[in-house]
Structures are given as C-alpha cells and as structure tokens.
C-alpha positions in Angstrom: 1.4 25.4 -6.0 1.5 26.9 -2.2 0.8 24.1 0.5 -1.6 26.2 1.9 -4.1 26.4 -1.7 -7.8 25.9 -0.9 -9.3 22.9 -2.1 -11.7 23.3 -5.4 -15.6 22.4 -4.2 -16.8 21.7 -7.8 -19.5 18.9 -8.6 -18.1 15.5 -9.2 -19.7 13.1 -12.2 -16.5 10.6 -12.1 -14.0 9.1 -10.0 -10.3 7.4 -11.0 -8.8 5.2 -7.9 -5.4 4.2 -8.5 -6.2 0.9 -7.7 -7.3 -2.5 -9.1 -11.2 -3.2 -9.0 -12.1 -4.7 -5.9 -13.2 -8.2 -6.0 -16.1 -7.9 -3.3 -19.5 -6.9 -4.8 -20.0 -5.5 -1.2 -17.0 -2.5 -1.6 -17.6 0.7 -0.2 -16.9 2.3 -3.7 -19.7 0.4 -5.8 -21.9 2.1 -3.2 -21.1 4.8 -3.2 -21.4 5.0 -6.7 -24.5 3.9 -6.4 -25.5 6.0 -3.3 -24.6 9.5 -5.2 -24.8 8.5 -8.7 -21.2 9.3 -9.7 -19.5 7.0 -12.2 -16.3 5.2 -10.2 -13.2 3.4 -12.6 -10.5 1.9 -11.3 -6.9 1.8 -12.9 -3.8 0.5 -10.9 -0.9 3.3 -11.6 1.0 1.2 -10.3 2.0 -2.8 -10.1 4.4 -5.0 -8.4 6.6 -7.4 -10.2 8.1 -10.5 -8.1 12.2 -11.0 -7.9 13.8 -13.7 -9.5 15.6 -16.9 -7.2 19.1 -15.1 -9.1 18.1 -11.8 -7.5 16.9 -13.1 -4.5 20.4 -14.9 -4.1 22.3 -12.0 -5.5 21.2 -10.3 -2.1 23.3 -13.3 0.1 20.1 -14.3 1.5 19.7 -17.9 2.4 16.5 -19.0 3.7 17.6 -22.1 5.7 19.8 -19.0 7.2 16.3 -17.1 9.2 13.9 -18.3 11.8 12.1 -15.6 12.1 9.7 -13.8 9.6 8.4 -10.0 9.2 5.7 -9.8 7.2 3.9 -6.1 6.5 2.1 -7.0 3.6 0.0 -9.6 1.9 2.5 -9.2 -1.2 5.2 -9.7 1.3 3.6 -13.2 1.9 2.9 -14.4 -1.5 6.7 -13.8 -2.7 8.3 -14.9 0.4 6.2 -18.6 -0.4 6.7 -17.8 -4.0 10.6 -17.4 -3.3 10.4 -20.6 -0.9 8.5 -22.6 -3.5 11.1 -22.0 -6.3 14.2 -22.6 -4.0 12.7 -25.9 -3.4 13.0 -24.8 0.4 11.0 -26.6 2.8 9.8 -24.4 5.4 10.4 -25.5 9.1 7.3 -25.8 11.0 9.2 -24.2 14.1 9.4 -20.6 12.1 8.0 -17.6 13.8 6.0 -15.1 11.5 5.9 -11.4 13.0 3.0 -9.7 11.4 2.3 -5.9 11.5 -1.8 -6.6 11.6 -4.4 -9.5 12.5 -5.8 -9.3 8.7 -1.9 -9.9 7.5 -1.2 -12.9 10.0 -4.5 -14.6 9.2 -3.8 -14.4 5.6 -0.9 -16.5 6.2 -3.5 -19.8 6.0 -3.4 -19.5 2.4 -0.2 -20.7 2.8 0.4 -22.5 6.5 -2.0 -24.1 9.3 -2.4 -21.6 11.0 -2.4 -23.2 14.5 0.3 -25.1 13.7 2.8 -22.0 13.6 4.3 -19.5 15.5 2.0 -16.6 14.6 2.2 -13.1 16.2 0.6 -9.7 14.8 0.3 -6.0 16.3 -2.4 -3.5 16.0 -1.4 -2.5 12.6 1.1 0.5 13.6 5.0 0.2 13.9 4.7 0.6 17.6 2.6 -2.9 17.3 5.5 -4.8 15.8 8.2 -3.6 18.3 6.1 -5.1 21.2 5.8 -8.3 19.8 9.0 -8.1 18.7 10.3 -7.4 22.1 9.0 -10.4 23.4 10.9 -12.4 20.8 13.7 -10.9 20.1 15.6 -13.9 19.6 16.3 -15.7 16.5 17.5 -14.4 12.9 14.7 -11.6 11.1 14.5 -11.9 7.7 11.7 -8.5 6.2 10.7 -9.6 2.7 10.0 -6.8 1.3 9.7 -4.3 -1.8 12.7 -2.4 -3.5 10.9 0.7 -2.1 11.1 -0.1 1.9 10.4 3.0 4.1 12.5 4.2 6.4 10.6 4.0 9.8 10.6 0.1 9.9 15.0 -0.4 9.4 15.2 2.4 11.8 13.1 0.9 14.6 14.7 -3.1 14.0 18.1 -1.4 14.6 16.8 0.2 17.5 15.8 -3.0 18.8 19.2 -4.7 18.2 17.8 -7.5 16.6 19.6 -10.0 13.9 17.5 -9.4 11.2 18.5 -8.2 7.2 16.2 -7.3 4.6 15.7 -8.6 0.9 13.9 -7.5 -2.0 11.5 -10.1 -3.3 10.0 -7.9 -5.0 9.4 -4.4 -6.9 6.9 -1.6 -7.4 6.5 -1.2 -11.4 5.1 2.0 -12.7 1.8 1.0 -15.1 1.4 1.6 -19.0 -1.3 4.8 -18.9 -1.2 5.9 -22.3 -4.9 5.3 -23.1 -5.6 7.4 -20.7 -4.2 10.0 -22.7 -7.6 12.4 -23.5 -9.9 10.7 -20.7 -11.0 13.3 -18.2 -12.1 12.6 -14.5 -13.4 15.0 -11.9 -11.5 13.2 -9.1 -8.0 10.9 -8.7 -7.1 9.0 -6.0 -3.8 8.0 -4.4 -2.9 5.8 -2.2 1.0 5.6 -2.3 3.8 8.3 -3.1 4.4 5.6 -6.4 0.9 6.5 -7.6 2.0 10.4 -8.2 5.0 9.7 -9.7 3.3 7.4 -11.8 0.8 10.1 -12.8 3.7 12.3 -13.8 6.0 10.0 -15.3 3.0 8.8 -17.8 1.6 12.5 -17.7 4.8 14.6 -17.6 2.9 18.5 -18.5 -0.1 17.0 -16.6 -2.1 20.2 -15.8 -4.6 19.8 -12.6 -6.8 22.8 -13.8 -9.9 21.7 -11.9 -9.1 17.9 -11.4 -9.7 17.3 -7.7 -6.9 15.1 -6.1 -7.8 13.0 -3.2 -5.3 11.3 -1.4 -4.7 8.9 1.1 -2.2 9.3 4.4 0.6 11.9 4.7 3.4 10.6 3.0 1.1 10.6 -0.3 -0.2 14.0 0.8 3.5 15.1 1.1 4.3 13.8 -2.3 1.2 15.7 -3.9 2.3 18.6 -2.8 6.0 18.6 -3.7 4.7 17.9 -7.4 2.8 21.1 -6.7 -0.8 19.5 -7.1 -3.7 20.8 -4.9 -4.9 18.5 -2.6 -8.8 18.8 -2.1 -9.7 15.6 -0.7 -7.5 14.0 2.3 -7.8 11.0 4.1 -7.6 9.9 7.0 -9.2 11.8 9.3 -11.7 12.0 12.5 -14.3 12.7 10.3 -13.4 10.1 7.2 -11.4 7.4 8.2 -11.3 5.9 5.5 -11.0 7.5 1.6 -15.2 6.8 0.8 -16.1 8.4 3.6 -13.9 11.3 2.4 -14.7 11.1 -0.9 -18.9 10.9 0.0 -18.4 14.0 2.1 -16.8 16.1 -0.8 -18.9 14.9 -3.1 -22.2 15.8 -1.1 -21.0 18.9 -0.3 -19.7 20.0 -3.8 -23.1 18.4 -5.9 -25.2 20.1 -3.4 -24.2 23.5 -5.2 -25.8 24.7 -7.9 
C-alpha cells in the first residue's frame, strides 16, 4: 500500500490495544470507553521474557565490574535487580543510576532509598541523558537492556567516549494470538515495531480491508507502512499527544457520520 493512502473515517464500535489492561481504574481508555460508548480490549502482542544468570554471564558481564547504571525502562530495572538478586550480588550504595525520565528514576524506590543513592534522570529524550551523562562521565556504564536495543542510544554513548557495554537481561517474546483467529475489531493499536510483526507473524495473510490501524510514534508508523498497512490513526501529534486523544478525535469524527 502507497505511504501516501488516505486514512478510512468509518464508525468505530471496538478497539484492540496491544497492550496489557491497565491497572488504574482512572486510565484514559476506560473513559473513553465510557465517554463515546465504544467497547475497548486489551491484548499484549507482545511480552518480555527475563535472561538467565548463564546468559547474563555468557555476555562477560560482571556486575562487581560497573559503577554506573543506564536505565531507560522500568523493565530495565526489574531484571537488572532481578539479575543482582540471583548473582547473590550486593549492590554498592556508592552506584550511580542514569535515568532517561523522572517516572523511571523514581521507580527505582521499589528497589533502593532513594535518597540514599546517586540518582540522575533527563527530560525523557536521548538529548536528556547525554547531559547528565556529560556531567558524569566517569566511572564504568553498564545499559541493561532488551535483545532488541535501538540504535540511537549506542551511537550517542560512543559519541560521548564513555566506558560503558551493554547486556541483554532480557527479551521481547512475540505472544500466542491464535484465539484471535475470527475476532474482528474496528481499530488496533501499536505501540512498538514488535507489535506489527507480531500481528503478521500470528496473522501471516492478515487482510486490513477496513480495519483502522492506529499507531503510536514514527518508528511504529514506519514499520506499518513497510508491511503495507494503512495508517489512519497516528500519534503523537500537536493536536493528540497522546494515543486517546487520537483515538477520541477519530472516533468523534468518524461516528458523527451517518
């Protein structure tokens, strides 16, 4: 399908988001379910399975060996403890934690006192983290990370001429979907390049026909399009920040028509 396809404006009666449900009562989803009366499931495409000690070690990565963390995910943070725990490694008090946002480094207090530790975070961009970074640039980096690490962030810790090596402590896993099989939504949304390759890997003749795709950011947008789906619903944007704000807009233009 060309790049350039118009997006389909049809009337919506159900939603799919790749993801699990979320836990708050308070999401944005459950009202806008409720707000616009369209029925909203929620089915994780994908799912992340944690690296074994053997693997971890198979990588020549010695914990005792880095002083300084990256962390720029909350996933990242459980298996690095998780890792820690089963090593039987007593973390140093004196480690310093790099975090790519303020909601990352804070959720290190499930693990650490928080004021205890050397805790720094950015503004949630890669150009965040290479400030802080610069500040700090001393010490060995270790990025626990996933076995599908994008480019941008190896590319700028080599720029900075840091010591610092990566591990995989742990994997994205493409989800089981085969009930799905003969269920029917009006909308999917992605929020990862994994999430459309796990559509197509559980779906290989999937046929979008009039299923409206929504995705989230441009690398997910990029891989929509070179499976050749139409992409009527993108996120972000001035407009919709965030993916219910897009999805509210689509969906109260499209039901509006008769």
């Amino acid at each position: 399908m060309s790049k350039n396809e118009k997006p389909v404006l049809k009337k919506v009666k159900s939603i799919l988001v790749s993801q699990p449900e979320p836990q708050n009562e308070k999401s944005p989803y459950f009202n806008l379910s409720k707000k616009l009366k369209v029925k909203v499931d929620f089915r994780p495409f994908i799912h992340v399975e944690g690296a074994s000690v053997k693997e971890v070690r198979r990588q020549k990565i010695d914990l005792s060996e880095y002083n300084s963390i990256i962390f720029t995910s909350r996933t990242a943070i459980d298996h690095y403890f998780r890792i820690a725990e089963e090593m039987r490694y007593n973390i140093p008090n004196t480690h310093r934690y790099f975090c790519t946002s303020e909601a990352i480094a804070k959720y290190l207090q499930k693990y650490i006192v928080y004021r205890k530790r050397r805790i720094l975070f950015g503004d949630g961009t890669i150009k965040g983290l290479e400030e802080i970074i610069k500040k700090h640039p001393d010490g060995k980096f270790l990025l626990p990370s996933s076995d599908k690490l994008k480019p941008e962030l190896p590319e700028l810790l080599n720029k900075l001429k840091i010591n610092w090596k990566s591990g995989m402590f742990f994997r994205t896993v493409i989800s089981d979907l085969s009930d799905l099989a003969d269920v029917y939504y009006d909308v999917l949304v992605f929020f990862s390049p994994s999430g459309i390759e796990s559509l197509f890997h559980n779906f290989p003749d999937f046929k979008q026909n009039d299923t409206r795709i929504a995705v989230f950011g441009n690398n997910t947008y990029r891989a929509a399009i070179e499976r050749g789906l139409r992409v009527d619903i993108k996120a972000p944007s001035k407009e919709a920040p965030s993916m219910t704000m897009a999805l509210e807009k689509y969906i109260k233009e499209a039901n509006k028509r008769k």
